[in-house]
C-alpha positions in Angstrom: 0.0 0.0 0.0 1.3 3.0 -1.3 -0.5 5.5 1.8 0.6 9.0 2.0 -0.5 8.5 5.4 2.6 8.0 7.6 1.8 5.5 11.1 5.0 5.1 13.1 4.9 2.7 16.4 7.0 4.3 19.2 6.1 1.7 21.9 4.2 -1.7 21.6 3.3 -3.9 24.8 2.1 -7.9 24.0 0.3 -9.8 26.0 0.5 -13.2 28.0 0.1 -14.9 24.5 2.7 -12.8 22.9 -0.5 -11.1 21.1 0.6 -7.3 20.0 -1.5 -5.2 22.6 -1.4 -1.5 23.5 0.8 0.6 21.6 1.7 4.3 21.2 2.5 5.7 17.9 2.4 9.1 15.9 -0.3 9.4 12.6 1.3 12.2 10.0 -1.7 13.0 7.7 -0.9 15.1 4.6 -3.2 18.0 5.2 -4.8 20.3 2.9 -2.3 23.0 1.5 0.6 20.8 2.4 0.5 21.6 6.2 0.9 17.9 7.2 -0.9 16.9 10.4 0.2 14.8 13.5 -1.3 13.2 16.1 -0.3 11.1 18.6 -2.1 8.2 19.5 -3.7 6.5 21.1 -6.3 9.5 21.2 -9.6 10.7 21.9 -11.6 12.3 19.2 -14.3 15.2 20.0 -17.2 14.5 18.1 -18.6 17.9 16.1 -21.2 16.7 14.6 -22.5 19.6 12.2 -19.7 21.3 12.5 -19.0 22.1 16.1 -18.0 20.6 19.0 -21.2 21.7 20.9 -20.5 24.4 23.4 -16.8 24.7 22.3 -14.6 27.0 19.7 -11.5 25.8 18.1 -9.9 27.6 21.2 -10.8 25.7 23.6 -10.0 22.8 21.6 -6.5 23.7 21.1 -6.7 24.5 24.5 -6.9 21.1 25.8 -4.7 19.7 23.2 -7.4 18.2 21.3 -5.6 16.9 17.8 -8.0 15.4 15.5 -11.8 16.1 15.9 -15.0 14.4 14.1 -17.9 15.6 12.1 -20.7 13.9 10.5 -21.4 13.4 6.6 -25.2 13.1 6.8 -26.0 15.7 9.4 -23.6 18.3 7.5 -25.0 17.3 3.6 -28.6 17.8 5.1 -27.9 21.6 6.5 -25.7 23.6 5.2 -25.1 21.2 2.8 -21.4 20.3 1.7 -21.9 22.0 -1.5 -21.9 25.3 0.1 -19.4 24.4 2.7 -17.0 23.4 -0.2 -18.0 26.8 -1.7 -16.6 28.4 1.7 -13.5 27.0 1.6 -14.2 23.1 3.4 -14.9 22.6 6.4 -11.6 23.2 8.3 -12.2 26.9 6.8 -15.6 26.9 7.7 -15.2 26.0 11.5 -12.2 27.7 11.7 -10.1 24.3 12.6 -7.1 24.4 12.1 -6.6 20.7 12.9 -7.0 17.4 11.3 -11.2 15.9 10.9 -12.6 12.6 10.4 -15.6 12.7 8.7 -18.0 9.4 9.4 -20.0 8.6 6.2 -22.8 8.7 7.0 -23.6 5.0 8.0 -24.3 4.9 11.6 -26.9 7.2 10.8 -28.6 4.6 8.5 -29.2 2.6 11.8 -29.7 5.0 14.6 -32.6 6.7 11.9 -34.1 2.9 11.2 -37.1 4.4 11.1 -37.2 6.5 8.7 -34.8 4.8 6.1 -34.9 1.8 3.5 -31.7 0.1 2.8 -31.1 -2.0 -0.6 -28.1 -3.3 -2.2 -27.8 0.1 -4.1 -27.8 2.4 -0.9 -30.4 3.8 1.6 -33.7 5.6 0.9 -34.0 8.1 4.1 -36.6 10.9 5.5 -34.8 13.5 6.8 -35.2 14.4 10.4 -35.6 17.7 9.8 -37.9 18.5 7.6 -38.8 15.2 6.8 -37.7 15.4 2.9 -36.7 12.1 0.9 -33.0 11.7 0.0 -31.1 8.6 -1.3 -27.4 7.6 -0.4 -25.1 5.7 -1.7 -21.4 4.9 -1.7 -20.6 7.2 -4.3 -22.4 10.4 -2.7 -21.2 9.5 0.5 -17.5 9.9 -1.3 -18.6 13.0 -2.7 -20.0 14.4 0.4 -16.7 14.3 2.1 -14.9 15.0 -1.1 -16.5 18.5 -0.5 -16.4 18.7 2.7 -12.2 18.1 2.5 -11.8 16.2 5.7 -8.5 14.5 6.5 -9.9 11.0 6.9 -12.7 9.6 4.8 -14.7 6.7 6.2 -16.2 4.0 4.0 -19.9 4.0 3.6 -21.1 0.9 5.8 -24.2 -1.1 7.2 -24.1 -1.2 10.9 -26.4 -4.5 12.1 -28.7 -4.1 14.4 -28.7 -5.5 18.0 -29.7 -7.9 18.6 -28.9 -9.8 15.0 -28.8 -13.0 13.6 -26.6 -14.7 11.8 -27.4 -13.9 8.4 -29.0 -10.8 9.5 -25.0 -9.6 10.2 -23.6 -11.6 7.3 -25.8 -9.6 5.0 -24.8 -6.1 6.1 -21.7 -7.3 6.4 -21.4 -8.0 2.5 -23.1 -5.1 1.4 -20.3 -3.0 3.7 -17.8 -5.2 1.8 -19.0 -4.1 -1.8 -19.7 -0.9 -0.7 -16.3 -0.2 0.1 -14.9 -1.3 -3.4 -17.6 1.2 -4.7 -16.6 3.8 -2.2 -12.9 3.3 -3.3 -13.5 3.9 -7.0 -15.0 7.8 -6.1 -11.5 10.0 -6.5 -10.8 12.0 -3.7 -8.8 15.2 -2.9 -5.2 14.4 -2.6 -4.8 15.3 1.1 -8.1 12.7 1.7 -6.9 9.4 3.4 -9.4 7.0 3.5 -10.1 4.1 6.4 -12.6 1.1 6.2 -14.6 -0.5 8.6 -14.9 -3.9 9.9 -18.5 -5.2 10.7 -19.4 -8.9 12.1 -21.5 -7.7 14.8 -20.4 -10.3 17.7 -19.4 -13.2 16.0 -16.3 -14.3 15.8 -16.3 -16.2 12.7 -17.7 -13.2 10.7 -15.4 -10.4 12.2 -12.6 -12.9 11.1 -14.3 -12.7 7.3 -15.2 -9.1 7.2 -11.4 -8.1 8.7 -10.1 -10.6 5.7 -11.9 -8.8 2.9 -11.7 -5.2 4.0 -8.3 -5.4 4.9 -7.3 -7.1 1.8 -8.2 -3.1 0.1 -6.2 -0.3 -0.2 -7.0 1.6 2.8 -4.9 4.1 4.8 -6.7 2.9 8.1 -9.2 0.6 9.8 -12.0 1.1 11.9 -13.7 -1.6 14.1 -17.6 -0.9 13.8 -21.2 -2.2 14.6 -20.4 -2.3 18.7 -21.6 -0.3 21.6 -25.1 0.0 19.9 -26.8 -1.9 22.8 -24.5 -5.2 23.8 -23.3 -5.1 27.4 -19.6 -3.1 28.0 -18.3 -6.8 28.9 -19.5 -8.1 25.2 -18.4 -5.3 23.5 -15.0 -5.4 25.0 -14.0 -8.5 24.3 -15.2 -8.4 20.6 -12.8 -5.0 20.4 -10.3 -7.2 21.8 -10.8 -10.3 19.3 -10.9 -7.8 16.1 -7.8 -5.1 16.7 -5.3 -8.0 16.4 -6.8 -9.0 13.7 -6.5 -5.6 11.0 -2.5 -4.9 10.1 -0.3 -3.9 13.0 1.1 -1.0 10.5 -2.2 0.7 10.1 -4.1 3.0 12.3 -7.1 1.3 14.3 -9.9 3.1 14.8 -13.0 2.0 17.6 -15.8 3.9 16.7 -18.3 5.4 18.9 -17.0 3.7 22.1 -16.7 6.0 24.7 -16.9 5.3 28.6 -13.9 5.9 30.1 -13.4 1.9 31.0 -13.7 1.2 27.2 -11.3 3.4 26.4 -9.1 1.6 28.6 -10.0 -1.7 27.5 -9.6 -0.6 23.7 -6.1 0.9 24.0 -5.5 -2.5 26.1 -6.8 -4.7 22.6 -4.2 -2.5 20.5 -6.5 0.4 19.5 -5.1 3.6 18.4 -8.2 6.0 17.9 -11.7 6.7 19.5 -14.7 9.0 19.5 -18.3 9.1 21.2 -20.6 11.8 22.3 -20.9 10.9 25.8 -17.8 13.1 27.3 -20.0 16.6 25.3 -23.6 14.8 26.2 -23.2 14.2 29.7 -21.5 17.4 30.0 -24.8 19.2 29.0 -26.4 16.7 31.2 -24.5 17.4 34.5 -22.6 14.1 34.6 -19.0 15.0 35.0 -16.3 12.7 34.8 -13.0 13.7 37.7 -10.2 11.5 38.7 -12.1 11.0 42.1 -15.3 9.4 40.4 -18.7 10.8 38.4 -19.8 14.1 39.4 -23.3 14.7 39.4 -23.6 18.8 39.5 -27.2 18.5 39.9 -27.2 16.6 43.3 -28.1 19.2 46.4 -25.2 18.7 48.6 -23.0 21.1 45.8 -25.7 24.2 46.4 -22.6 25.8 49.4 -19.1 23.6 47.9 -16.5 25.8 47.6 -14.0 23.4 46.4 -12.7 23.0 42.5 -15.0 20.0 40.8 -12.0 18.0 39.9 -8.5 19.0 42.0 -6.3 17.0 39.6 -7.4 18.9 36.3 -6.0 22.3 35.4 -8.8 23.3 33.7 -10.5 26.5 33.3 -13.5 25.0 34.7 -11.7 23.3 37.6 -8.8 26.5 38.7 -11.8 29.3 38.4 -15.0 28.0 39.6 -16.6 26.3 42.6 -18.6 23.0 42.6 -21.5 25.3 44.1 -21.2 28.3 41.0 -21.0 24.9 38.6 -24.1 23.7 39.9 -26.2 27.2 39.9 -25.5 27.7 36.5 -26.6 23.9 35.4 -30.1 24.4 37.7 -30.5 27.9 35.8 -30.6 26.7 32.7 -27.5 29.1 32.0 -25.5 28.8 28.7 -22.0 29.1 30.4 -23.1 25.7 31.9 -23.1 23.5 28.6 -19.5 24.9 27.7 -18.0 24.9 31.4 -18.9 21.2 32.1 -18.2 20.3 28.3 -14.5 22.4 28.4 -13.9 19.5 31.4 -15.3 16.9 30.4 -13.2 16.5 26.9 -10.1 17.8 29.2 -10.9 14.8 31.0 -11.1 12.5 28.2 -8.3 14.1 26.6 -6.0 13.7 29.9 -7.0 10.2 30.1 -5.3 9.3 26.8 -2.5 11.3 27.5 -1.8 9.3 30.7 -1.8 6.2 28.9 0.4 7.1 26.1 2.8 7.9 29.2 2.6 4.9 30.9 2.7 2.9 27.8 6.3 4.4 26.7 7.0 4.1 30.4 6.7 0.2 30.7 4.1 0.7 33.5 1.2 0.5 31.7 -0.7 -2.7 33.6 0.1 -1.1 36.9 -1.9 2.1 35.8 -4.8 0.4 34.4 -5.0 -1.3 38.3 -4.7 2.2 39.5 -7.4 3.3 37.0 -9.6 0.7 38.3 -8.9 1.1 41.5 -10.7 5.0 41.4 -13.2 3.6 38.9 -14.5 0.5 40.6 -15.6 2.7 43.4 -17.3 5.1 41.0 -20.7 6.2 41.8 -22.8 9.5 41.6 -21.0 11.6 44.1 
C-alpha cells in the first residue's frame, strides 16, 4: 500500500500470548495546502457533529490539546449542505479548525434513523429528520459528500447491524459494507483525503474474522472496528474489540468507533487500538454528569448548592482552577448557557487527559500497573 499517510509505532506492549497489545505511535496525515498533520495516539476524538463541538470553539480545543476532531457526513449534507461548505473553503475553513477531521460517512446514521430509512443493495432511501424530505445515499455520494467537505480521513460508507442480529441478519450487512467499500474506493478523492474502512461482524467471531479478511485485503490508509456499543453489554463489547484489533494490520491505524466510557477506552487501548470517538464526554456534559479523577460528578445533586471546592483538583482546567462546585451547579439548575461549555470544556479535558496518561505509561513500561490504579478510582465510581 502505497499511503501517504505515515503510522509510526513508538512503543508496543504484547500480552500473556505474545498477542501485539497497546501501543503508542504518531499518525502524519498530509493535510490540505501541504501543512501535514500529527497526532499522537492512542487519542480521543471530540465529536462535532454539524460542524462544532457543541458548546466549544477551536480555542478551547487547542486548548486542551485536542488533535484530531470528528464531524458527521449526513447531518452536514442535510444543513448547510457540503456543497456550500465546499463553496466556503471546506470545512476546516468553515469552522475555523485548524486541525485534522474525520468525517463518518454517513452510515451509523442509517441505523440509529431505522425508522425513517430503506436500505437495498444500491444504498439507503431516508426521511430527513428535519424536515422530513426524501433523499437517497449511496457509496458514491457519501465519497462526494466528504470530497466537498475536504476532511483529512474519509470513512467507507457501511451497514451497521442491528442488536440484537442473527446470523445472516450480520452476514448480509456485512457484504453489502464489503461491496460498498470497493464502490466507495473507485470515487477519487482530494489528494490530502486518506481513507479508512470499517470492519463489521456484529459479535461473531467467525464473521469479524471474514469481514477483517476482505476489507483489509483493500487499499485503505486505516481501519476502523464498527457495529459495537449499539446496545451489547460493555463486557461483550469489549472483548469483541479485543478479538478484532489483532486481527487488521499492526502497521495501520485502528480506529473504535463510537465507544466511549472511560473503561472502554481503557480496555480498547489494552486490545491495541489507536483511535476513539463518542458523544458521551460533550452529552453528559450538558447533562451534569461530570467525569473527575475521584469518580462521576453529578452537579445536579443538592449537597453542591454551598461547595466551595474545585469540581476536579487533579485537572487544570479553566472550569476546575476558576470556579466552585457550588457556581458549577447554579448555572446547570439555571438553565445558564455558560453551563453547557464549562462542564463540556472539562469533560473532553478529562477524556483528553485520560489518553494522554496512557500514552505515558505505555512508553513508560508501566502500563498494567496504571490500568489497576485506574480501576482502582473507577471500581468505586458512583454519583457523588
Amino acid at each position: 500500500m502505497n499511503s501517504l499517510l505515515k503510522f509510526e509505532i513508538e512503543k508496543q506492549t504484547f500480552d500473556a500470548q505474545g498477542v501485539a497489545r497497546a501501543r503508542v505511535g504518531r499518525i502524519t496525515l498530509p493535510g490540505s495546502l501541504g501543512r501535514e498533520h500529527e497526532v499522537e495516539t492512542p487519542i480521543f476524538m471530540p465529536v462535532g457533529t454539524q460542524g462544532t463541538v457543541k458548546a466549544m470553539s477551536p480555542g478551547d480545543l487547542e486548548g486542551m490539546n485536542a488533535r484530531i476532531i470528528l464531524g458527521n457526513t449526513y447531518h452536514l449534507y442535510l444543513r448547510p449542505g457540503h456543497a456550500r461548505v465546499e463553496r466556503l473553503g471546506e470545512l476546516h475553513r468553515f469552522m475555523n479548525w485548524k486541525g485534522p477531521i474525520l468525517t463518518d460517512s454517513g452510515g451509523f446514521q442509517v441505523f440509529s434513523l431505522a425508522g425513517l430509512n430503506q436500505i437495498d443493495d444500491e444504498g439507503v432511501t431516508f426521511q430527513s429528520h428535519i424536515d422530513g424530505s426524501k433523499h437517497r445515499f449511496t457509496p458514491e455520494l457519501s465519497m462526494e459528500i466528504q470530497r466537498g467537505l475536504g476532511s483529512d480521513i474519509v470513512m467507507a460508507f457501511d451497514q451497521c447491524p442491528p442488536y440484537p442480529a442473527t446470523p445472516e441478519q450480520v452476514r448480509a450487512a456485512m457484504s453489502r459494507t464489503v461491496r460498498w467499500a470497493e464502490r466507495g474506493l473507485a470515487v477519487p478523492l482530494k489528494p490530502h483525503q486518506m481513507r479508512f474502512g470499517i470492519v463489521q461482524g456484529g459479535l461473531y467471531e467467525d464473521l469479524r474474522v471474514e469481514s477483517a479478511r476482505d476489507i483489509c485485503a483493500m487499499p485503505f490508509d486505516g481501519f476502523a472496528i464498527g457495529g459495537l456499543s449499539i446496545g451489547e453489554s460493555p463486557d461483550l463489547m469489549q472483548k469483541m474489540a479485543r478479538f478484532t484489533a489483532p486481527l487488521l494490520p499492526v502497521s495501520r491505524p485502528r480506529y473504535l468507533m463510537g465507544v466511549g466510557r472511560p473503561e472502554d477506552l481503557v480496555e480498547g487501548v489494552r486490545a491495541g487500538v489507536d483511535m476513539f470517538d463518542c458523544v458521551m464526554p460533550t452529552r453528559n456534559a450538558r447533562n451534569g454528569t461530570l467525569f473527575t479523577s475521584r469518580g462521576k460528578v453529578n452537579i445536579k445533586n443538592a449537597r453542591y448548592a454551598d461547595d466551595p471546592g474545585p469540581l476536579d483538583p487533579e485537572c487544570p482546567c479553566e472550569t476546575c482552577t476558576q470556579y466552585s462546585r457550588a457556581y458549577l451547579r447554579h448555572l446547570h439548575v439555571a438553565g445558564e448557557a455558560l453551563s453547557a461549555r464549562l462542564n463540556t470544556l472539562h469533560n473532553l479535558t478529562y477524556y483528553l487527559r485520560l489518553m494522554e496518561q496512557m500514552r505515558a505509561a505505555i512508553r513508560e513500561n508501566r502500563f498494567d500497573d496504571w490500568v489497576e490504579s485506574f480501576y482502582t478510582v473507577s471500581n468505586a465510581q458512583r454519583y457523588q
